[in-house]
C-alpha positions in Angstrom: 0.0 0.0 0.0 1.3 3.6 -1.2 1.9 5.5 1.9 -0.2 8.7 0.9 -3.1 6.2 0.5 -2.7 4.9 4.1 -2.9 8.8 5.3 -5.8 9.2 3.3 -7.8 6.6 4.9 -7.1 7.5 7.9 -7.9 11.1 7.8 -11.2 9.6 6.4 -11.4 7.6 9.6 -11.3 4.2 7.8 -8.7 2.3 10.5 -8.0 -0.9 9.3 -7.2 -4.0 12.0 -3.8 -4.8 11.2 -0.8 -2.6 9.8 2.5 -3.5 9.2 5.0 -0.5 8.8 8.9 -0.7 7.4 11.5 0.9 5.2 14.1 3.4 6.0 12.3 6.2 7.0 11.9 5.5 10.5 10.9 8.9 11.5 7.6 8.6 9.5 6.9 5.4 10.7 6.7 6.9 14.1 4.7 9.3 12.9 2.4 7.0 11.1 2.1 5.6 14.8 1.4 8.3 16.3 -1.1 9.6 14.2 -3.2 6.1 14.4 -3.0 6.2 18.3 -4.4 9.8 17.6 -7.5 8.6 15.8 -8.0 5.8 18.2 -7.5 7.8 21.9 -8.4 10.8 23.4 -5.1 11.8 25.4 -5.9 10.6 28.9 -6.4 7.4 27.1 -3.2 6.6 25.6 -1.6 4.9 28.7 -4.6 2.8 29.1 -5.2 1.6 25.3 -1.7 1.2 24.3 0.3 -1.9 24.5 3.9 -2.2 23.7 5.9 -5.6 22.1 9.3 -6.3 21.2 10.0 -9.2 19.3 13.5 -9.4 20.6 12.6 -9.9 24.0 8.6 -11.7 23.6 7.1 -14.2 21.8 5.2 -13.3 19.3 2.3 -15.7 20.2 2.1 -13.3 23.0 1.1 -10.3 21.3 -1.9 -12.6 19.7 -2.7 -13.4 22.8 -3.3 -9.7 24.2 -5.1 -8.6 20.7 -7.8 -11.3 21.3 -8.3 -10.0 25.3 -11.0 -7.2 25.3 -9.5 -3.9 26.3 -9.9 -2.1 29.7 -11.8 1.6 30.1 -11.0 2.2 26.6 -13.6 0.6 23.3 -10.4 -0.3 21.8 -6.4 -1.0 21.8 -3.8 -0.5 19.8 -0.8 -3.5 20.1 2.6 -2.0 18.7 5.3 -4.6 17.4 8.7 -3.9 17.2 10.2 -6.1 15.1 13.7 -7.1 13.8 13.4 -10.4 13.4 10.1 -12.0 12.4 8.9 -10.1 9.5 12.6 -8.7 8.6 14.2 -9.9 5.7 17.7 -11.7 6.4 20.6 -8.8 5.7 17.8 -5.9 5.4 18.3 -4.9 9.0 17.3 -8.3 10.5 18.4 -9.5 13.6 18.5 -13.0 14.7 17.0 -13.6 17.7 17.7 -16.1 20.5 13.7 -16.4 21.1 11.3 -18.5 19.0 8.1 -17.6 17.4 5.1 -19.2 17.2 4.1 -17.5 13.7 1.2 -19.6 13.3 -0.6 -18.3 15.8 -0.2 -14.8 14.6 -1.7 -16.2 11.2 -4.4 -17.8 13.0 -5.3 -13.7 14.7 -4.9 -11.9 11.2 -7.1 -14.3 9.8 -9.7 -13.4 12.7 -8.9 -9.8 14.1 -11.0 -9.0 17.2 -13.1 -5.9 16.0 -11.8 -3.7 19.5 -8.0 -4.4 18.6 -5.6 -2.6 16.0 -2.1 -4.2 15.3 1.0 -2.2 14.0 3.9 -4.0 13.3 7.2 -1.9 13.2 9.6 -3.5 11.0 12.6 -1.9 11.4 14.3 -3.1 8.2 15.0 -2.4 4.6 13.1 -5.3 3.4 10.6 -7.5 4.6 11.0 -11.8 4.0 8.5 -12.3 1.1 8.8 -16.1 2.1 7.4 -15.9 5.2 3.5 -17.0 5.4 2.9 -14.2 7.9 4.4 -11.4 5.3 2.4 -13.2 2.4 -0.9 -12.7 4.6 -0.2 -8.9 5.4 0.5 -8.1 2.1 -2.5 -10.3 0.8 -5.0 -8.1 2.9 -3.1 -4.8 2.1 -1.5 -4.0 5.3 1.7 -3.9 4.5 3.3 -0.1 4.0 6.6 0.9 2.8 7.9 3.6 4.3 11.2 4.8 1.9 13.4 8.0 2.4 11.8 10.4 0.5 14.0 11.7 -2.6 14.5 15.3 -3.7 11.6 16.5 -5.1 9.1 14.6 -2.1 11.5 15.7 0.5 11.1 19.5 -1.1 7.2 19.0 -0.7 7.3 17.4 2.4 9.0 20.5 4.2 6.5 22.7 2.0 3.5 20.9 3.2 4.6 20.9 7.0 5.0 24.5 6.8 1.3 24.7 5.1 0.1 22.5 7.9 1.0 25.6 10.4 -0.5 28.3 8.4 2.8 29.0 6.4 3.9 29.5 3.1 7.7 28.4 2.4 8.8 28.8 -1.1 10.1 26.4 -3.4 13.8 28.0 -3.3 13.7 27.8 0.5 13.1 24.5 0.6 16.0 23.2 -1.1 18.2 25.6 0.9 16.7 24.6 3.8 17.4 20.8 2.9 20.9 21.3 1.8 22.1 23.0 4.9 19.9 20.7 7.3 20.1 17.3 5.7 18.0 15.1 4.3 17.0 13.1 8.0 13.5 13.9 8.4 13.7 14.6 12.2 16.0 17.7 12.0 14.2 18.8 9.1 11.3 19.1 11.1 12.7 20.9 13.7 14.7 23.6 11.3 11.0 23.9 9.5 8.9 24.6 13.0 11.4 27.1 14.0 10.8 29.0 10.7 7.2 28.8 11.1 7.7 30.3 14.5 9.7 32.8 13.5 7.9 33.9 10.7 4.3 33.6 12.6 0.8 32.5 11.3 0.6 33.7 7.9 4.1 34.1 7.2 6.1 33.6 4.3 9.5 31.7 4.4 11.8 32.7 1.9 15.6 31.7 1.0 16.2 34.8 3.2 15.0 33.5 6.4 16.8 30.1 5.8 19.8 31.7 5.4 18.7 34.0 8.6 18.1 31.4 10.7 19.5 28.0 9.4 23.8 28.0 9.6 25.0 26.8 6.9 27.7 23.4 7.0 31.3 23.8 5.9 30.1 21.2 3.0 27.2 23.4 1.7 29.9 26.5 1.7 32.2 24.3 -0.6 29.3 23.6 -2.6 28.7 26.7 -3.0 32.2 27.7 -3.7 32.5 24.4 -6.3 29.1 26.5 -8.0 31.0 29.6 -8.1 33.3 28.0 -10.1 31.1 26.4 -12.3 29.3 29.3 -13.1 33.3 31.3 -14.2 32.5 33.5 -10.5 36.1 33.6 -9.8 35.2 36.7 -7.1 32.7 35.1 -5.3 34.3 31.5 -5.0 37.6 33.7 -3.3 35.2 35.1 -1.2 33.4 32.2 0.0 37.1 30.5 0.2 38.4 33.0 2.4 35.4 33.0 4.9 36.2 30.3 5.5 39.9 30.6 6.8 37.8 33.3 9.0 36.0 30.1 10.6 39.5 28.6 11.1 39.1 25.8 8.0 41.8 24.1 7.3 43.1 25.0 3.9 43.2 21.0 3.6 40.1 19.9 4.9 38.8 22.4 2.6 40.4 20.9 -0.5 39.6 17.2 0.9 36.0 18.6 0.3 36.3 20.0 -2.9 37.7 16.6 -3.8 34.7 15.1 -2.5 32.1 17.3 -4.4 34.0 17.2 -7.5 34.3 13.1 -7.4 30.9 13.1 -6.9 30.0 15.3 -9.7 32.3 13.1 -11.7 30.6 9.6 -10.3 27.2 11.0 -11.0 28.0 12.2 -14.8 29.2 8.8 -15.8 26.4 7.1 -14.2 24.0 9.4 -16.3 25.9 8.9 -19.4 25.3 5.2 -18.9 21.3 6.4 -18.7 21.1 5.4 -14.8 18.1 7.2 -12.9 18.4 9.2 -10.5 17.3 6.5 -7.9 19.5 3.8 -9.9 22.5 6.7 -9.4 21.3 7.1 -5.3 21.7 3.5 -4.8 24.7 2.9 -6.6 26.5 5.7 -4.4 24.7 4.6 -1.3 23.4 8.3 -1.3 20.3 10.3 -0.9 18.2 10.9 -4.1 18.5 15.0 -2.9 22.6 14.6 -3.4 22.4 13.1 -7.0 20.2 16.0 -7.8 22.5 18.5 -6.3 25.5 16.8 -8.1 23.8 16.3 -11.4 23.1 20.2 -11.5 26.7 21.0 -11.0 28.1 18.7 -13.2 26.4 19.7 -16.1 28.9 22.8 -16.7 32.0 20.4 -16.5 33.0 18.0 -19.0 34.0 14.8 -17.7 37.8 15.3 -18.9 37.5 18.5 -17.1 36.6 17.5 -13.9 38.9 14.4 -14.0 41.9 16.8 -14.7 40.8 19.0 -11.5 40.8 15.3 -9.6 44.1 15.1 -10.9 45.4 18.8 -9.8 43.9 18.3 -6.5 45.6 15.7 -5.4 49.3 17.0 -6.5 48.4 20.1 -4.5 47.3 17.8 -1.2 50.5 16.0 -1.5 52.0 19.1 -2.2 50.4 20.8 1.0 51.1 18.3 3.3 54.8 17.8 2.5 55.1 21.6 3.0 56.4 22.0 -0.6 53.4 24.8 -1.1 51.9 27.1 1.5 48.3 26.0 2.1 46.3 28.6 2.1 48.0 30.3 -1.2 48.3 26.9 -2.6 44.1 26.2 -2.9 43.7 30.0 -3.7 46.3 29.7 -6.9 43.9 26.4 -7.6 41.0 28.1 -7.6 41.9 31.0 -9.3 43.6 28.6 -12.1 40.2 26.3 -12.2 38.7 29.4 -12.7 40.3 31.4 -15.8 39.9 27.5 -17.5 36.5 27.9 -17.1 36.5 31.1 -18.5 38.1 30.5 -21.1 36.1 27.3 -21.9 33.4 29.4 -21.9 34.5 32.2 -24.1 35.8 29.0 -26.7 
């Protein structure tokens, strides 16, 4: 089942018996739980109608035994499953537990649900065990939802929507600074985006400005950034970035250890593309988020792919070169940029 289906439904109020959550994304699989204990509880009835299982430490048969008991002071329960183990596919985040699980029984429940229980099964792995009966039952009935890190243009929409959700407008621009200066983890995402809503009040629009007002920006966004300034023959304004950042007290080689990052990236992602990979196809490849290979692909586009193998090349005579104190450091990266600049330039002019 497509997660934005799931949400739908329950917004509708349609809560189906048995659910059985995994993926990546923890952070929205929490939320997912959250938001179904919502439409179950009134608040002082969480503690009451909430029961908690972890298949690393209880049978499973255990668990079916508690959804078939009628719930106390509240019409119904909710029994959440942690699992590693049971639904988990072997090597996707599965962990081999010393217990042993009576999945039958749990067939024997599904097949029956009592109308005043809800299951949720947390699967915290990659990949669920399609030989499993009990996986080929969830899926069967539809309960089964993926939960998968959200690439660049969904993560862009997700922080755009959150702001909506609190009476905010954030623009498109702001959103991908906000995400390239944050991260792509959902959590911190959703802290950087509250604090813009509160800053900016009900109403309020978030703009590239207030990101940049309140968001600091990483040493890898600002060599980014410089890596742009290059690619776009901004000579000026890549010195400038370069040398704010001797003001925070970078390291002249830690800097060029990140250019030599970016750049390797950049190269990595154009040959993929060459050989017609997707964007996903390129993410899992580089064991990367989706938001990266878009970032990368965008740069890369003003180098050729002899281009940015020669600045590979120059990079790494300059490292040796700065760390066997044949060159001073901070002139040495600034003659390098200001050489990979005028090529550019004149690349362009050609």
């Amino acid at each position: 089942m497509e997660t934005k289906d799931i949400w739908k439904e329950l917004k509708n109020g349609r809560i189906r018996p048995v659910y059985a959550a995994y993926g990546s994304d923890r952070y929205r699989m929490e939320q997912f739980a959250a938001m179904l204990a919502d439409k179950l509880f009134k608040p002082e009835e969480r503690e009451l109608g909430i029961v908690k299982f972890d298949t690393s430490e209880t049978p499973i048969e255990e668990a079916a035994a508690e959804a078939e008991t009628l719930p106390f002071f509240v019409e119904r329960k909710l029994i959440i499953i942690r699992d590693v183990s049971v639904l988990a596919a072997s090597g996707a985040g599965a962990k081999e537990g010393k217990l042993e699980h009576r999945a039958e029984r749990m067939l024997e429940y599904i097949d029956h649900p009592a109308e005043t229980t809800v299951i949720l099964f947390l699967v915290y792995a990659d990949k669920l065990d399609e030989r499993r009966k009990l996986v080929k039952r969830l899926k069967e009935q539809g309960a089964v939802i993926a939960f998968n890190e959200l690439d660049g243009p969904e993560l862009q929409r997700w922080v755009m929507r959150r702001s909506s959700e609190q009476g905010r407008t954030m623009m498109e621009d702001a959103a991908e600074l906000l995400i390239s200066r944050t991260g792509t983890r959902l959590q911190q995402l959703a802290q950087e985006t509250d604090k813009l809503c509160l800053y900016t009040g009900p109403g309020g629009l978030i703009t590239s400005t207030e990101v940049e007002l309140l968001t600091p920006s990483t040493v890898e966004e600002d060599v980014f950034a410089l890596v742009d300034a290059i690619a776009s023959a901004q000579t000026a304004r890549a010195l400038k970035l370069y040398r704010e950042l001797l003001q925070r007290k970078e390291e002249p080689i830690k800097i060029a250890a990140l250019l030599a990052s970016q750049l390797r990236l950049m190269l990595q992602v154009k040959e993929l593309s060459g050989q017609h990979y997707s964007p996903q196809q390129m993410a899992s490849q580089l064991s990367i988020h989706p938001f990266r290979v878009k970032l990368a692909a965008e740069k890369a586009s003003k180098f050729s792919l002899k281009r940015l193998g020669e600045c590979m090349a120059e990079l790494a005579e300059l490292d040796f070169r700065m760390k066997t104190g044949q060159v001073d450091k901070t002139l040495g990266l600034e003659l390098f940029l200001l050489s990979f600049g005028q090529s550019i330039n004149s690349t362009a002019e050609a």
